[in-house]
C-alpha positions as CSV (number, residue, x, y, z in Angstrom):
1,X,4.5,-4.4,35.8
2,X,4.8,-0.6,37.1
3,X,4.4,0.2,40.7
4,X,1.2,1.6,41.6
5,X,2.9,5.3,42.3
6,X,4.6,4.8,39.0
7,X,1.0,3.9,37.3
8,X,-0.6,7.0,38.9
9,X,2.0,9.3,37.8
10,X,2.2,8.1,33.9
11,X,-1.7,8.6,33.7
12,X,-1.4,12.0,35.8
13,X,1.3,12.8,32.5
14,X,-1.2,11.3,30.1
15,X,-4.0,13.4,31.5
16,X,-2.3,16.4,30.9
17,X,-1.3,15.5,27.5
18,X,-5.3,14.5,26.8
19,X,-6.7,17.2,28.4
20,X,-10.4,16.8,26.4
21,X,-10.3,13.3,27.3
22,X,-14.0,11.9,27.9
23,X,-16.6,9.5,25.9
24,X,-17.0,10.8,22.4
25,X,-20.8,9.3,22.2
26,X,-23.5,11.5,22.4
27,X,-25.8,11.4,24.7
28,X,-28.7,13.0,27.3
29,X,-29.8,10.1,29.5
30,X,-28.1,6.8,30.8
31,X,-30.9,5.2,28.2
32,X,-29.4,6.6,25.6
33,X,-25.8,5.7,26.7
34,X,-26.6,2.5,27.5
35,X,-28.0,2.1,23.3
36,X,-24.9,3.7,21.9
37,X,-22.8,1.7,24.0
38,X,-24.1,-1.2,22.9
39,X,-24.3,0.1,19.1
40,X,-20.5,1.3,19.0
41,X,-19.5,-2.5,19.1
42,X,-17.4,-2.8,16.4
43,X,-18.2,0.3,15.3
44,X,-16.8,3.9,15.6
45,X,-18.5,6.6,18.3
46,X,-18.1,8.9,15.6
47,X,-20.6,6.3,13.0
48,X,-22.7,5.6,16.4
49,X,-23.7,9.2,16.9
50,X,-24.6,9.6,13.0
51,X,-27.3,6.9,13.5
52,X,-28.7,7.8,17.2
53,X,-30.5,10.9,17.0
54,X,-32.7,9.8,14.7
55,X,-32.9,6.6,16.3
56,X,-33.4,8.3,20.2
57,X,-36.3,10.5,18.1
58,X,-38.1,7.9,17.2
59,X,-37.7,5.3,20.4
60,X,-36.9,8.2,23.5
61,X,-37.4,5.3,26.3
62,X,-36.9,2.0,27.5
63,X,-40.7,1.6,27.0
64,X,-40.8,3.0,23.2
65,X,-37.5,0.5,22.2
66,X,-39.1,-2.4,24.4
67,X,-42.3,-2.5,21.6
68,X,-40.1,-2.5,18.6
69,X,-39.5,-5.1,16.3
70,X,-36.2,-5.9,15.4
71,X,-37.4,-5.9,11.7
72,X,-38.1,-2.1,12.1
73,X,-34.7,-1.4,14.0
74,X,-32.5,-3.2,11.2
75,X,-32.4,-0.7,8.6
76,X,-32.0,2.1,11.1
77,X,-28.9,0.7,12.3
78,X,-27.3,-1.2,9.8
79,X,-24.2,1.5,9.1
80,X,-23.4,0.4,12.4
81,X,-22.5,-3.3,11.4
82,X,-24.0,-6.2,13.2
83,X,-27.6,-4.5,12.9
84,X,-29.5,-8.2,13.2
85,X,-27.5,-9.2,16.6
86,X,-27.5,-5.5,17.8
87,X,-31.2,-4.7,16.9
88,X,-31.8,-8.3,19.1
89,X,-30.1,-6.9,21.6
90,X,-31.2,-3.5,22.1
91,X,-34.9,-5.2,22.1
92,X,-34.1,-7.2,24.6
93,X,-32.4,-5.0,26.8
94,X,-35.3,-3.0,26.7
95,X,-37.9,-5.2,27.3
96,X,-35.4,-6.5,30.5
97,X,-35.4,-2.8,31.9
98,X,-39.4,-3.1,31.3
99,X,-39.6,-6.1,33.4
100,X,-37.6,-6.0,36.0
101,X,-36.1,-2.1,36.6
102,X,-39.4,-0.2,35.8
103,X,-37.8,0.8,32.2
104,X,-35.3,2.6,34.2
105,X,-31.2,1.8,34.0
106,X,-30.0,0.5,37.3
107,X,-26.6,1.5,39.1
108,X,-25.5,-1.5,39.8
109,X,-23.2,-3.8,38.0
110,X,-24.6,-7.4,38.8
111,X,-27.6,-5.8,37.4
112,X,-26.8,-4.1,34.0
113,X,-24.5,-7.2,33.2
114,X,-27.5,-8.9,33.5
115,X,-29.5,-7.5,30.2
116,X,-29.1,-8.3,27.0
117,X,-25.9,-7.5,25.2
118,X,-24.2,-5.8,28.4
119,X,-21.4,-7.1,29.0
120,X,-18.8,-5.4,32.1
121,X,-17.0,-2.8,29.4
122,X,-20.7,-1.4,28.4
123,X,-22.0,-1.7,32.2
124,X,-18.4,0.2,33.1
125,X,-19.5,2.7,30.5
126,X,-22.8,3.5,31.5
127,X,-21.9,3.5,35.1
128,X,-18.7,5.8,34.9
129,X,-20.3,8.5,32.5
130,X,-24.3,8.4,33.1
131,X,-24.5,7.1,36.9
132,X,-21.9,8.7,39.1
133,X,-20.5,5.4,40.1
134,X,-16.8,4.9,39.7
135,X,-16.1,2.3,36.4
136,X,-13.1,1.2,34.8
137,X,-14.1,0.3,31.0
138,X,-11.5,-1.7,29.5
139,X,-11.6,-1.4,25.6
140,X,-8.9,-2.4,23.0
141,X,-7.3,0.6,23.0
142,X,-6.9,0.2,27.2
143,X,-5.5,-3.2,26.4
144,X,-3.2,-2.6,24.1
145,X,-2.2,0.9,25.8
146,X,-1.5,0.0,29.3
147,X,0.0,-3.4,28.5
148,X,2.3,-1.6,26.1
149,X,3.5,0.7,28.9
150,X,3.1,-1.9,31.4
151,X,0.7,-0.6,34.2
152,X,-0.8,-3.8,33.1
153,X,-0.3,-7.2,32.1
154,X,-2.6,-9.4,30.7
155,X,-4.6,-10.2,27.7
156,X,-7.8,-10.2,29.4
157,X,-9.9,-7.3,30.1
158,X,-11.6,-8.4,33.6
159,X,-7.9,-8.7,34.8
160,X,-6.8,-5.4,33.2
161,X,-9.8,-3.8,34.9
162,X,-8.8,-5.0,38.1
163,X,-5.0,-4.4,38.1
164,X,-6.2,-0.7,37.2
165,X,-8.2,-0.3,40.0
166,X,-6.2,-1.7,42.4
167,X,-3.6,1.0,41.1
168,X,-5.9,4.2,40.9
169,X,-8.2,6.1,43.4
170,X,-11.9,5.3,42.4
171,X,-12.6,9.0,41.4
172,X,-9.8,8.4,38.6
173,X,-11.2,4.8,37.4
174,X,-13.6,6.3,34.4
175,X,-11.6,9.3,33.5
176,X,-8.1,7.1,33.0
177,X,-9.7,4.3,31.1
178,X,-11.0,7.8,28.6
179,X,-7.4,8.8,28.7
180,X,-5.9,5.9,27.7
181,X,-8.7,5.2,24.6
182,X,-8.0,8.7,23.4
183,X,-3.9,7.8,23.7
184,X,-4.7,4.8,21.8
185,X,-6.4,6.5,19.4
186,X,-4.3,9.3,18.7
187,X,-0.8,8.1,19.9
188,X,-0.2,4.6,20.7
189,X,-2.2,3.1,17.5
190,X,-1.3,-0.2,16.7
191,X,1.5,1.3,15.0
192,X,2.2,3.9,17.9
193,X,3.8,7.1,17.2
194,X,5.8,7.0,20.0
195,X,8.0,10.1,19.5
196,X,5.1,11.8,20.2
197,X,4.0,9.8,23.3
198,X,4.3,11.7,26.7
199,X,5.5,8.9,28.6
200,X,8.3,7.7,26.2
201,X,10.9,7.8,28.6
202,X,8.5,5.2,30.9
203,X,7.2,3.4,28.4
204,X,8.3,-0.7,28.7
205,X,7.3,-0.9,24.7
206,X,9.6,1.8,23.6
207,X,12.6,0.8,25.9
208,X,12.2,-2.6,25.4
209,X,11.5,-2.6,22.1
210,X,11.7,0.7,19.8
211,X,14.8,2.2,21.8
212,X,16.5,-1.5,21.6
213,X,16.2,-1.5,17.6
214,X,17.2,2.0,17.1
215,X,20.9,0.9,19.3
216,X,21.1,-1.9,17.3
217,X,20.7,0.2,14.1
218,X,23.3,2.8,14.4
219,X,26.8,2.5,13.4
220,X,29.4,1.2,15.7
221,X,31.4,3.7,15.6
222,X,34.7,2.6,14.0
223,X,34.1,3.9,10.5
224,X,36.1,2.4,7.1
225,X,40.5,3.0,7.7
226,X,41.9,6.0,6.4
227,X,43.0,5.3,3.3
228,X,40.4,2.5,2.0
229,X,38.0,2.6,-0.9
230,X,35.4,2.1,1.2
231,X,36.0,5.3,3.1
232,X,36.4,7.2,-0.6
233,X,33.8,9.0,-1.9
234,X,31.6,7.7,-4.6
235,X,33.3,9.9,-7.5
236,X,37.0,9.0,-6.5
237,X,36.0,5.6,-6.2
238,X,34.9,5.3,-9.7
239,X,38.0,7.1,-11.1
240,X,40.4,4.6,-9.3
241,X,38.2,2.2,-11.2
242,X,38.7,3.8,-14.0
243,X,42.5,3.8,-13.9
244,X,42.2,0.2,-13.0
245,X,39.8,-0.9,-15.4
246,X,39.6,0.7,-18.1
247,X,37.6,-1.4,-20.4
248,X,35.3,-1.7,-17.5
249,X,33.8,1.7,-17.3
250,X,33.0,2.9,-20.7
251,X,35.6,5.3,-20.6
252,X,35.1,7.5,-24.4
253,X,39.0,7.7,-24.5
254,X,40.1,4.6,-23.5
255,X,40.7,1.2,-25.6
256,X,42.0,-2.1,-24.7
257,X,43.3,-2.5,-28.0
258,X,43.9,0.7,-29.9
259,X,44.7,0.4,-33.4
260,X,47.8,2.0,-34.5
261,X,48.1,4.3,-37.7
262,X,49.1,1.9,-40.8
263,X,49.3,-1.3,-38.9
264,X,48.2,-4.2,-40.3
265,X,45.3,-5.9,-39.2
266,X,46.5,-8.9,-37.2
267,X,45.1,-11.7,-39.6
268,X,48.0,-10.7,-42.5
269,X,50.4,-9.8,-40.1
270,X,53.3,-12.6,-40.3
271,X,53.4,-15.4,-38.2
272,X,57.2,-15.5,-35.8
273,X,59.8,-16.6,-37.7
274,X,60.0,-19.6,-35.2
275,X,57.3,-20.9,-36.2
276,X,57.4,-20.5,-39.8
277,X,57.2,-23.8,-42.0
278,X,60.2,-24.4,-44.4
279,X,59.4,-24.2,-48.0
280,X,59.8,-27.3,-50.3
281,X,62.6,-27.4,-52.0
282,X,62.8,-27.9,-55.9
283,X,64.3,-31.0,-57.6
């Protein structure tokens, strides 16, 4: 795993390369993140912010959501996918915030992670963007990103988040984890485009893996002997083959077995005198 000097600088070269880098969900309030975080599960921020304004028209609040049924909220979320276990959960986180934080979102992450369908990526979310306190979301595209480059190394996000962290000043936590989800969005997709990466030339995936295939591909540098066919070009070798083979190629003015003006055909033609049988003689 990189150094944390080495971690700061690649992300200080992927900030620059992601300039616009932020959350693409629309929002006004940390209510309204908080519901289209918990909608873009599974989903794309770009189908998300389709369904939410009519959605955030209709329920502005904690309060408004909190007396919804989730028969109601079904159809207005379904594009999103999961509508029966998201429209449970965004009823239920409502009715939490009701209860117990005065319909208001709290700052705190013990807190948020305690509602309904919160868990620490959405809480990191809502905290980071909404709230003005530092958090570190970790999404596929920040797992697959950073362990490719490796300023990371695990397979869980809790882990990732914390070997981030531990990495990065806390007034860089939210806008890295937007730099790497737009880099995995744009650049290092599951099939990465890596010669358009920024941080190629750091990147353990592409030295490790892409830049290892590429040596092995390339010739070795000892090309066919002067001299060979192999070294020929394709039109001389067929015309050695030619003159080698002539019944091979199809060649228009060659024959294995041209037939001579006036022969004979070789069924009359007489057999060797060696071998010729004696006639009878006559009593």
């Amino acid at each position: 795993m990189k150094t944390p000097g080495a971690t700061r600088l690649i992300l200080h070269t992927l900030e620059a390369q992601h300039p616009d880098a932020d959350t693409e969900l629309h929002y006004r309030s940390a209510f309204e993140l908080l519901v289209a975080t918990i909608l873009s599960a599974q989903s794309t921020d770009q189908r998300v912010n389709m369904v939410t304004p009519a959605l955030f028209a209709r329920y502005p609040d904690a309060g408004a959501l909190a007396g919804a049924t989730t028969d109601a909220l079904e159809p207005q979320i379904h594009s999103t996918g999961f509508f029966r276990a998201k429209s449970k959960a965004l009823v239920g986180m409502a009715r939490a915030l009701v209860a117990r934080h005065g319909g208001e979102v709290p700052a705190d992450m013990e807190a948020l992670t305690a509602l309904p369908g919160v868990g620490r990526k959405t809480a990191n979310v809502v905290l980071g963007h909404a709230l003005g306190v530092p958090g570190l979301p970790v999404d596929r595209h920040v797992l697959r990103v950073s362990n490719r480059i490796g300023i990371a190394e695990s397979d869980d996000p809790e882990v990732v988040e914390q070997q981030l962290c531990a990495a990065l000043p806390k007034e860089r936590w939210t806008r890295s984890s937007d730099t790497l989800i737009l880099h995995g969005r744009r650049i290092c997709k599951p099939r990465p485009l890596c010669e358009q990466c920024a941080v190629q030339d750091d990147c353990l995936y592409f030295s490790t893996s892409v830049a290892a295939e590429s040596r092995h591909a390339e010739p070795s540098g000892h090309g066919p002997r002067k001299g060979s066919a192999q070294g020929k070009e394709p039109a001389e070798r067929k015309g050695r083959a030619e003159r080698r083979h002539p019944q091979r190629t199809g060649h228009p003015e060659r024959k294995r077995h041209p037939e001579r003006k006036g022969a004979r055909p070789a069924a009359s033609r007489g057999a060797p005198a060696s071998r010729r049988r004696p006639k009878p003689r006559r009593r």
